[in-house]
N, C-alpha and C positions, 0 to 999 in steps of 0.2 A: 504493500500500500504506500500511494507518496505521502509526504507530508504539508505542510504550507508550506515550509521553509522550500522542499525539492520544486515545488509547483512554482514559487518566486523565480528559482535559481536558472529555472530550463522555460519562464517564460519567454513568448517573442515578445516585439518592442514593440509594445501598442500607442494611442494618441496621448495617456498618460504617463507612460513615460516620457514622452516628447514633449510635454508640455512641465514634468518636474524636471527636463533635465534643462529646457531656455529659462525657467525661470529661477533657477540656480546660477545660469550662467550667464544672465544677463545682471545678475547682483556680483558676480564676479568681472562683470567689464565695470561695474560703478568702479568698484576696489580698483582694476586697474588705471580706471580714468582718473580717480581722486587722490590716487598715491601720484601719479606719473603730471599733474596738471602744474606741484608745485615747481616744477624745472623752469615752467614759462613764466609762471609769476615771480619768481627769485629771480629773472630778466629784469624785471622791471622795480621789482619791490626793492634789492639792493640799492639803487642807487634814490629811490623817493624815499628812504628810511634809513638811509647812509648804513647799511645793514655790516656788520664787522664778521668774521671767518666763524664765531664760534655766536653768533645772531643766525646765522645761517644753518649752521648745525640743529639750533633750540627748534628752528622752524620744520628742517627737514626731517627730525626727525620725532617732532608731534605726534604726528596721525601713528608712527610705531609704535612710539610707547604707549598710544592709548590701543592699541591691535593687542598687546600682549595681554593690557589687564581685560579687551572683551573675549578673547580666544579662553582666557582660563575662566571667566562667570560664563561665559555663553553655550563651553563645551558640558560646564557642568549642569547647570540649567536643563539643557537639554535632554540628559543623561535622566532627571530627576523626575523634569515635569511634561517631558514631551520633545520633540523636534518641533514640531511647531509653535512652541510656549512662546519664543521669540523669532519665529522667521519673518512676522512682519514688523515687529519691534525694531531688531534692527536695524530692517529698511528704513522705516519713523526718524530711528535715530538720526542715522545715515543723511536722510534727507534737511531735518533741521539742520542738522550742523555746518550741512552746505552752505545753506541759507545763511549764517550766521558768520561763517570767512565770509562768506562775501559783504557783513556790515562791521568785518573788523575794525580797531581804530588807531589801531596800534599794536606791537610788535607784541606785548605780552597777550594780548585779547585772541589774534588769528593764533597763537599757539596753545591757547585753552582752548579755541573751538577746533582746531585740528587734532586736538588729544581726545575731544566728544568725537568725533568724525572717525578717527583712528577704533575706539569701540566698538561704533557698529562694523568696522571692517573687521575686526578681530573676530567679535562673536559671529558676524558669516560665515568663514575658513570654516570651523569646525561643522559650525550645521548645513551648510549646503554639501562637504564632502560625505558627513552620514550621512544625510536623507538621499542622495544619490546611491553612494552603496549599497543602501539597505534595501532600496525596488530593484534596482538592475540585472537583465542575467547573468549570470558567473563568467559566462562567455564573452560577453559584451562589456561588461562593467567597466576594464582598464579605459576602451576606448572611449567610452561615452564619458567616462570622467575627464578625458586628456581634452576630448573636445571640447567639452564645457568649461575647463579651466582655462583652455586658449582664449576666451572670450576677454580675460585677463587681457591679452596682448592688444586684442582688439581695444579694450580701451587704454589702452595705452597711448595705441596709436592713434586714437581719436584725439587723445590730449593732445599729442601733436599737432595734429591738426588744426585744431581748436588754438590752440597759442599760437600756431604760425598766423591766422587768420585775423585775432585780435589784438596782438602786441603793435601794431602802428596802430591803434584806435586811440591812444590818449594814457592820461595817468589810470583811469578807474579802468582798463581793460583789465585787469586781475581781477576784478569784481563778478565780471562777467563769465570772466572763464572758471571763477568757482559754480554758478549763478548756472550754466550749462549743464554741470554733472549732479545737481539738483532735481532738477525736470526727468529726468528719465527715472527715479526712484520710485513715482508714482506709479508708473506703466508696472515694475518689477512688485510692488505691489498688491497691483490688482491679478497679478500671476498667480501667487502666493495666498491671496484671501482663500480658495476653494479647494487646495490640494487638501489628501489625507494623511492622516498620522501613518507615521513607520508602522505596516506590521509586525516586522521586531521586535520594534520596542512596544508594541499590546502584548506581544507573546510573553515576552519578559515578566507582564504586568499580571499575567494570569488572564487578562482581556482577551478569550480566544472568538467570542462571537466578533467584537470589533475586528477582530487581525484579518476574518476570514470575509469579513465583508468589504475589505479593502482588498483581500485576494480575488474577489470580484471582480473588480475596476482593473487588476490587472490581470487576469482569466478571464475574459468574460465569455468564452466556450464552454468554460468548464461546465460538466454534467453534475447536475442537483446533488444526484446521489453522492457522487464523490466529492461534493463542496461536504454532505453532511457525514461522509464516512469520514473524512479530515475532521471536521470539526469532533468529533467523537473523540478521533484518536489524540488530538492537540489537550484536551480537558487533562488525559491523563499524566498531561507533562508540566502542567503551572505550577507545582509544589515546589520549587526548584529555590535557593534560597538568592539575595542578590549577588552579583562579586560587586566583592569590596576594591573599590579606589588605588588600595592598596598593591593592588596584584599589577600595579603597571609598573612597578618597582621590584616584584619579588622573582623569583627563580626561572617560572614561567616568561613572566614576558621582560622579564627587563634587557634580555638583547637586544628584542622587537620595539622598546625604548631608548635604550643608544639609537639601533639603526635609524629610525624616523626623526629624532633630535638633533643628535650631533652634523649628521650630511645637512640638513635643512638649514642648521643656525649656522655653518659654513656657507652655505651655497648664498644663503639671505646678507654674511657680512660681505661676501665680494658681489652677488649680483645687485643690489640695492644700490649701492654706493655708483655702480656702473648704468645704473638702469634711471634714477632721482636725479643724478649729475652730468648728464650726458653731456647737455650745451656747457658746461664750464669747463668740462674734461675737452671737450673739441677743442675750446677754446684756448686750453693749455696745449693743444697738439695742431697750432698753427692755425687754426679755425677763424677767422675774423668775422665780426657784423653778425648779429642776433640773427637774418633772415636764414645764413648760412648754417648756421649752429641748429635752428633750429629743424631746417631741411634735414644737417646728418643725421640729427635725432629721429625722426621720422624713418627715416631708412634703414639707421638700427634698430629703432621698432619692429619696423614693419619684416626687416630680417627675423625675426622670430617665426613668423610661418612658414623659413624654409623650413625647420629641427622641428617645428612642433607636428606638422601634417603628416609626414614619415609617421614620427613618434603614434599618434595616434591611430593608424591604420594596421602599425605592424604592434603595439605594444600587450596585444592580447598572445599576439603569436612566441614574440622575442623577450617577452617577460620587461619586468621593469630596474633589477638588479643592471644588467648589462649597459641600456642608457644611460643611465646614472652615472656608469664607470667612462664610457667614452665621452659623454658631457663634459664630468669634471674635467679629465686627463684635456682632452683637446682643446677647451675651454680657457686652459691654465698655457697652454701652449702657445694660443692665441696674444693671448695677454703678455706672455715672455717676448713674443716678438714686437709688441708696443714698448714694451720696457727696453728692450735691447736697442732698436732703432732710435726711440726719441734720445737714449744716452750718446749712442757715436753720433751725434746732431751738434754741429759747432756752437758756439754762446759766443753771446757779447755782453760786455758789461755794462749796465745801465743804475740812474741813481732812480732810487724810489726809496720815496719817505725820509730822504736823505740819507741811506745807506745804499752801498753800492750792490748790485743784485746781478748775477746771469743766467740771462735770460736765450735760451735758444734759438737757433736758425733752422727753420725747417726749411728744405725742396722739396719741392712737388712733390718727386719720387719718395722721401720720408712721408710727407700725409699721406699718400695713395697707401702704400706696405701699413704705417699703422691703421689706417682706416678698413684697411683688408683682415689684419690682427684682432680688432673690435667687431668688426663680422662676424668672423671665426668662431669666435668668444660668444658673441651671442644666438650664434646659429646652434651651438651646440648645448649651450646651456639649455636653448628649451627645447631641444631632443633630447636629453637627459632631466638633470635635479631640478631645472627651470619647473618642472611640469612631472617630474616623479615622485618626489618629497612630499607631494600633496596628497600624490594617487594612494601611496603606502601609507602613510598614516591614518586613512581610511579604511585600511583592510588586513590591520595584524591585529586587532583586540578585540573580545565580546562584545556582545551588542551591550551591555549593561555600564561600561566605561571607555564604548567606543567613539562617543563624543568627547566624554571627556579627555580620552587619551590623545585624541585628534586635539583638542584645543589645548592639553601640554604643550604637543610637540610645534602647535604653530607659536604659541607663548615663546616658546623656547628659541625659535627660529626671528621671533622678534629681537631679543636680545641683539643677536646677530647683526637685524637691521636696522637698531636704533646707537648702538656701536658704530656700525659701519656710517650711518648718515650725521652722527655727530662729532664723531671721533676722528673719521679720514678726512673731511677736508682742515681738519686743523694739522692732524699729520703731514697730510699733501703738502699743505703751508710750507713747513718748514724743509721737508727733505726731497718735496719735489714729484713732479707725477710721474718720470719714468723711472725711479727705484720704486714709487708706490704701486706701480703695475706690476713689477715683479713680485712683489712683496703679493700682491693678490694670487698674481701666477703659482705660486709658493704654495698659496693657502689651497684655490680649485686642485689641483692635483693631491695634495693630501688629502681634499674628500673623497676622491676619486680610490685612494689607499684605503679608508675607513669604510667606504660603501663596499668594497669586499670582505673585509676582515668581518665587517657584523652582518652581511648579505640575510634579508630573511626573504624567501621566492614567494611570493603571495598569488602569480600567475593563475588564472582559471580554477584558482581554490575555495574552496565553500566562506561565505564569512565563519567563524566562530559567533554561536549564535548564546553557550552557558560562559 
């Protein structure tokens, strides 16, 4: 006889699915458009707020620090009261807080309201990758999640967009370009109002009539009989007792916690810093004139659909350990060859601030090789950890602390990013972007070591469901 759980796992992809997996992922282009929109406004915002190296770090790296504190309340939330307790909360949030950078008034105000903003992006991570895992088939799952987290890139590149298009509007174009990733929260939304709770997490609850009447929605062939022989046999299993919080720590799963922390809070210190700072890093790498800077950024945006699209077609076949590993590695390779080129680049000495300073000469042929190195680096990032770190954290823990465990490991990966967005450009400052490139190079290939050594295959696997 199947179970719910078998009849979930071997369903096909009906119109519910396709409508939890856009409305997952289009709150995942918010996250990328609202993290990636600060790049265009720190154009503009540095010099109306005479913004200093470590004003820019408090700003960029707001919206992380408040990611961390909603990835750990919203993973657990979830875990307690539902997936849906907050999947439109945080959109609410999300959306106020837009609102609200855009009536900043000053440099401490937009970093309180991008630390509320920074929340609802944290608390999303964890429940849109559960509630996705927990409907999809076993089959399908890697990929449907890969593709819906790309959505990510899409707004990223929208951010681009959107800054390349409003930055000659005037001083208040910042306003605007918060004022844009606003508006679309409402649509994601009204996605959100009518979905169903995880049947998982009913199972969990003892809830077997509810679980089976969301197996409905997604069987709706299923024959009577066998909807009510399932429910019979599922009664006999609710006695179960909960797992304890604890066991993401203990013997069982704490490999399955290295591996989804440590590679993520790597991949999150070098790709954030590369990903938030694109136009300033161009612009340390011979880049001149905001329109310029912010076309490359666009480009290495928009490079993220070479690595991702691969990544998602074959990552049910090729598992998701492996990308991970050529991510990192080539990733880091990439970036060696940014650090290496911009060093053999002659300087000249120049006064700034009244200290003498050298400043490099790039040719042509130096920006084209690094701007080819920053490809590299981002192509393969999100054919690997860009877009695996996420997948696997969804898919090593029981359904009982499988949110929450998912909202550790993205907590944990903030660190990462709020390190990386407040710490590297004061480093930068002082030692320079091409040892700081290496110095990243350094780091992607040791995740690249680490995603082996803790490797856990979660390929085509059943979730763990006690």
């Amino acid at each position: 006889m199947s179970t719910l759980l078998d009849q979930i796992d071997q369903a096909t992809m009906t119109r519910l699915h396709r409508r939890l997996a856009w409305s997952a992922g289009l709150g995942i282009f918010l996250d990328g458009y609202d993290i990636m929109i600060i790049g265009a406004v720190l154009l503009l915002l540095k010099k109306q707020w005479h913004l200093d190296a470590h004003a820019v770090g408090y700003l960029g790296s707001a919206a992380l620090a408040g990611a961390f504190a909603g990835a750990l309340i919203g993973g657990r939330i979830a875990d307690r009261f539902g997936r849906k307790a907050i999947y439109l909360i945080d959109l609410l949030t999300f959306f106020l807080a837009a609102i609200l950078c855009a009536s900043a008034w000053n440099i401490a105000s937009l970093v309180a309201f991008r630390f509320l903003l920074g929340v609802g992006i944290g608390a999303d991570y964890p429940l849109s990758a559960t509630y996705m895992a927990e409907f999809m088939p076993t089959v399908k799952r890697g990929g449907v999640i890969t593709w819906t987290f790309g959505l990510w890139t899409a707004g990223a590149i929208f951010a681009g967009l959107v800054g390349f298009a409003l930055v000659h509007l005037g001083p208040w174009a910042w306003r605007l370009m918060f004022l844009v990733g606003a508006a679309p929260a409402l649509l994601v939304v009204w996605l959100r109002q009518s979905l169903p709770e995880s049947p998982r997490w009913y199972l969990r609850r003892g809830q077997v009539e509810q679980a089976t009447s969301v197996l409905r929605q997604l069987v709706p062939n299923l024959p009577a009989a066998e909807v009510s022989d399932i429910l019979v046999e599922q009664r006999r299993k609710v006695n179960i007792p909960n797992t304890p919080v604890r066991v993401l720590f203990g013997r069982r799963f704490l490999r399955a916690t290295l591996f989804v922390c440590i590679p993520w809070f790597i991949m999150d210190l070098v790709g954030y810093y590369l990903t938030i700072y694109i136009p300033q890093i161009l612009g340390h790498l011979g880049f001149h004139g905001s329109p310029s800077k912010l076309l490359g950024s666009m480009i290495l945006s928009a490079s993220f659909l070479i690595g991702y699209v691969p990544l998602a077609l074959l990552v049910d076949r090729i598992g998701r350990v492996w990308p991970q590993i050529i991510g990192f590695v080539g990733g880091g390779i990439g970036l060696a060859i940014v650090g290496l080129t911009a060093l053999q680049s002659p300087t000249k000495i120049v006064m700034h601030s009244g200290m003498m300073k050298h400043v490099a000469i790039f040719s042509t042929t130096a920006i084209v090789i690094m701007f080819a190195g920053m490809l590299v680096s981002q192509i393969l990032n999100s054919f690997g950890p860009g877009n695996t770190t996420y997948l696997l954290a969804a898919e090593v823990y029981p359904t009982d602390v499988r949110a929450t465990g998912h909202g550790f490991a993205t907590a944990f990966s903030r660190l990462g990013a709020v390190a990386s967005t407040f710490f590297l450009p004061v480093i930068e400052y002082h030692i320079g972007t091409p040892v700081l490139m290496l110095w990243l190079a350094g780091g992607s290939i040791f995740g690249g070591v680490l995603t082996w050594l803790l490797r856990v295959e979660t390929t085509c696997q059943p979730l763990i469901q006690e």
